[in-house]
Short mmCIF file of the C-alpha atoms (twelve columns), coordinates in Angstrom:
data_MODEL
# 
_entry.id   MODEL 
# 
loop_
_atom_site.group_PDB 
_atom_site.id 
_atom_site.type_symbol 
_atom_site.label_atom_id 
_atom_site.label_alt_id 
_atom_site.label_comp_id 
_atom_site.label_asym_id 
_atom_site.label_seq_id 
_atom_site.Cartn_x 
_atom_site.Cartn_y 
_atom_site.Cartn_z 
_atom_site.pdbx_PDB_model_num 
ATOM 1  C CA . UNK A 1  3.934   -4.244  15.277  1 
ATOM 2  C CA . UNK A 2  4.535   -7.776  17.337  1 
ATOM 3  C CA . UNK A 3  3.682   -7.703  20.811  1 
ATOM 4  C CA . UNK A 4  4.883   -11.142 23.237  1 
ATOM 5  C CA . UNK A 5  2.795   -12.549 25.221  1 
ATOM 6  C CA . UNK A 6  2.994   -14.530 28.540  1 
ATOM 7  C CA . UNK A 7  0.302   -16.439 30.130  1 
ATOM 8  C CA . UNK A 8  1.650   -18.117 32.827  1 
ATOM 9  C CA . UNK A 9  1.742   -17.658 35.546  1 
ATOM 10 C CA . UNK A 10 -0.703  -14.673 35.002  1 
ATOM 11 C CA . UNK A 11 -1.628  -13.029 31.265  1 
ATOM 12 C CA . UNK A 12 1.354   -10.503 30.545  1 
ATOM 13 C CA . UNK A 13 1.305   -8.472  27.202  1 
ATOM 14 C CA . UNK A 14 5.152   -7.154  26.110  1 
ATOM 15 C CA . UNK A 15 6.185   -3.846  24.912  1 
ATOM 16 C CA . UNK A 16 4.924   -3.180  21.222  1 
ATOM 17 C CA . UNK A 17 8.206   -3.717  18.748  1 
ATOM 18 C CA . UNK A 18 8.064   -3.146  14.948  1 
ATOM 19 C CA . UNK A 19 7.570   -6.343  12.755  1 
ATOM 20 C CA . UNK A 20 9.337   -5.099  9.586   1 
ATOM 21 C CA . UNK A 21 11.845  -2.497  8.906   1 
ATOM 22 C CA . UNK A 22 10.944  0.520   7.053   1 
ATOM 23 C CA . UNK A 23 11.830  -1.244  3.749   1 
ATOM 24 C CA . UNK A 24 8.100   -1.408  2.598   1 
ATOM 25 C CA . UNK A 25 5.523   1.340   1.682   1 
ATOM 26 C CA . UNK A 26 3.686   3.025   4.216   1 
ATOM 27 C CA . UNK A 27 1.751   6.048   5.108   1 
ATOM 28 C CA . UNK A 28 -0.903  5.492   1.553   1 
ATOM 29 C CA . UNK A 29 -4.150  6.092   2.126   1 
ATOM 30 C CA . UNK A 30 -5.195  2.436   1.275   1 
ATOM 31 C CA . UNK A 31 -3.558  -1.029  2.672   1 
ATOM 32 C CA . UNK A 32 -0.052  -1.735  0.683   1 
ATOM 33 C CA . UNK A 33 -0.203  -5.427  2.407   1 
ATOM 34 C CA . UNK A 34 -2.120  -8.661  2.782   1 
ATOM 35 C CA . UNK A 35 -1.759  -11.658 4.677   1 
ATOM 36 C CA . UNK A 36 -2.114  -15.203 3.236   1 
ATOM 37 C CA . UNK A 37 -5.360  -17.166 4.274   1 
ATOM 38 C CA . UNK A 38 -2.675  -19.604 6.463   1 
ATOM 39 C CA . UNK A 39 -1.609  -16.257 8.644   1 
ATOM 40 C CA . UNK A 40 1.905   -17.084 8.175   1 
ATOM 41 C CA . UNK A 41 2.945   -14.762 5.140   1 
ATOM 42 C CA . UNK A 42 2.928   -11.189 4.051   1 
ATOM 43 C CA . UNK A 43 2.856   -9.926  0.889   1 
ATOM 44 C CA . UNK A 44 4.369   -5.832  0.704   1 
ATOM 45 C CA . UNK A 45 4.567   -3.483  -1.818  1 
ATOM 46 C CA . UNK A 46 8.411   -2.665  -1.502  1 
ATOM 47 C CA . UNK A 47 9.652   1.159   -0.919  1 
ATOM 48 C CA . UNK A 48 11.498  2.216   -3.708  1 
ATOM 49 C CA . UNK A 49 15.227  2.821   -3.422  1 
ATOM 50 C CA . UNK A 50 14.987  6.361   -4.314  1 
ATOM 51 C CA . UNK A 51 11.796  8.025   -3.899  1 
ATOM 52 C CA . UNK A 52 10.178  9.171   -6.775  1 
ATOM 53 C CA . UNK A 53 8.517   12.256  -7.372  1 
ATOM 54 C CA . UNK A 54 5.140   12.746  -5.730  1 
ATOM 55 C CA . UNK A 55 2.181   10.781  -7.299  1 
ATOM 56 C CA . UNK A 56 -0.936  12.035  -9.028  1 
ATOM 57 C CA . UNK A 57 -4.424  11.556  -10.182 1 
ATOM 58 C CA . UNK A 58 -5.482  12.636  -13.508 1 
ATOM 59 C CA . UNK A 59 -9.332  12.797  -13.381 1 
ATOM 60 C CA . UNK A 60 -11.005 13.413  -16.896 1 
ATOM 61 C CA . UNK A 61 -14.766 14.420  -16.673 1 
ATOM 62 C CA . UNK A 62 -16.822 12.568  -19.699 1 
ATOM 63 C CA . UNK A 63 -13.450 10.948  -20.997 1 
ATOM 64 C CA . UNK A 64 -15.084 9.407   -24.288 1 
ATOM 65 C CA . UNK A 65 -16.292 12.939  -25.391 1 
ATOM 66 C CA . UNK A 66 -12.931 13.952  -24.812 1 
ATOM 67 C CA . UNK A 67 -11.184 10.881  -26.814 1 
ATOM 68 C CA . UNK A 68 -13.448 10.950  -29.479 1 
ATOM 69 C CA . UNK A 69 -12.787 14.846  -30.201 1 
ATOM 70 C CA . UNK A 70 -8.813  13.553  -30.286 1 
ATOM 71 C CA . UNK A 71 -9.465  10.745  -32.120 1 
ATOM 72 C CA . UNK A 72 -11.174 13.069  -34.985 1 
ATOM 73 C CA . UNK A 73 -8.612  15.833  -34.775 1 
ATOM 74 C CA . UNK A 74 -5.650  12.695  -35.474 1 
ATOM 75 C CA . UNK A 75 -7.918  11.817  -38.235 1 
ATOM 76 C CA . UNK A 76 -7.843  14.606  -40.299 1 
# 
């Protein structure tokens, strides 16, 4: 969001407006953005065109155990 500001002849904050258009990922539960150490750039992870199906996590619980037991059964 970008906000003007006035400070003469007295301090005067503008309505909220967006900065970007809805072009770039939002809504994850990290930060899809950065700013560059001068303040002046962005960098943003770009929306895809056509949204893709929804993401997921594969956890695997004591994953060498369970790549050594593949790696045995390939073997043989």
């Amino acid at each position: 969001m970008s906000v003007a500001v006035e400070y003469s002849p007295e301090w005067r904050a503008g309505a909220p407006k967006p900065l970007f258009d809805d072009l770039y990922e939002k809504g994850s539960p990290w930060r899809t953005y950065d700013v560059s150490s001068d303040g002046q750039e962005f960098l943003m992870i770009e929306q895809p065109e056509e949204a893709p199906g929804p993401n997921r996590i594969v956890v695997i619980p004591d994953f060498a155990s369970e790549l050594e037991q593949k790696v045995r059964a390939v073997g043989r």
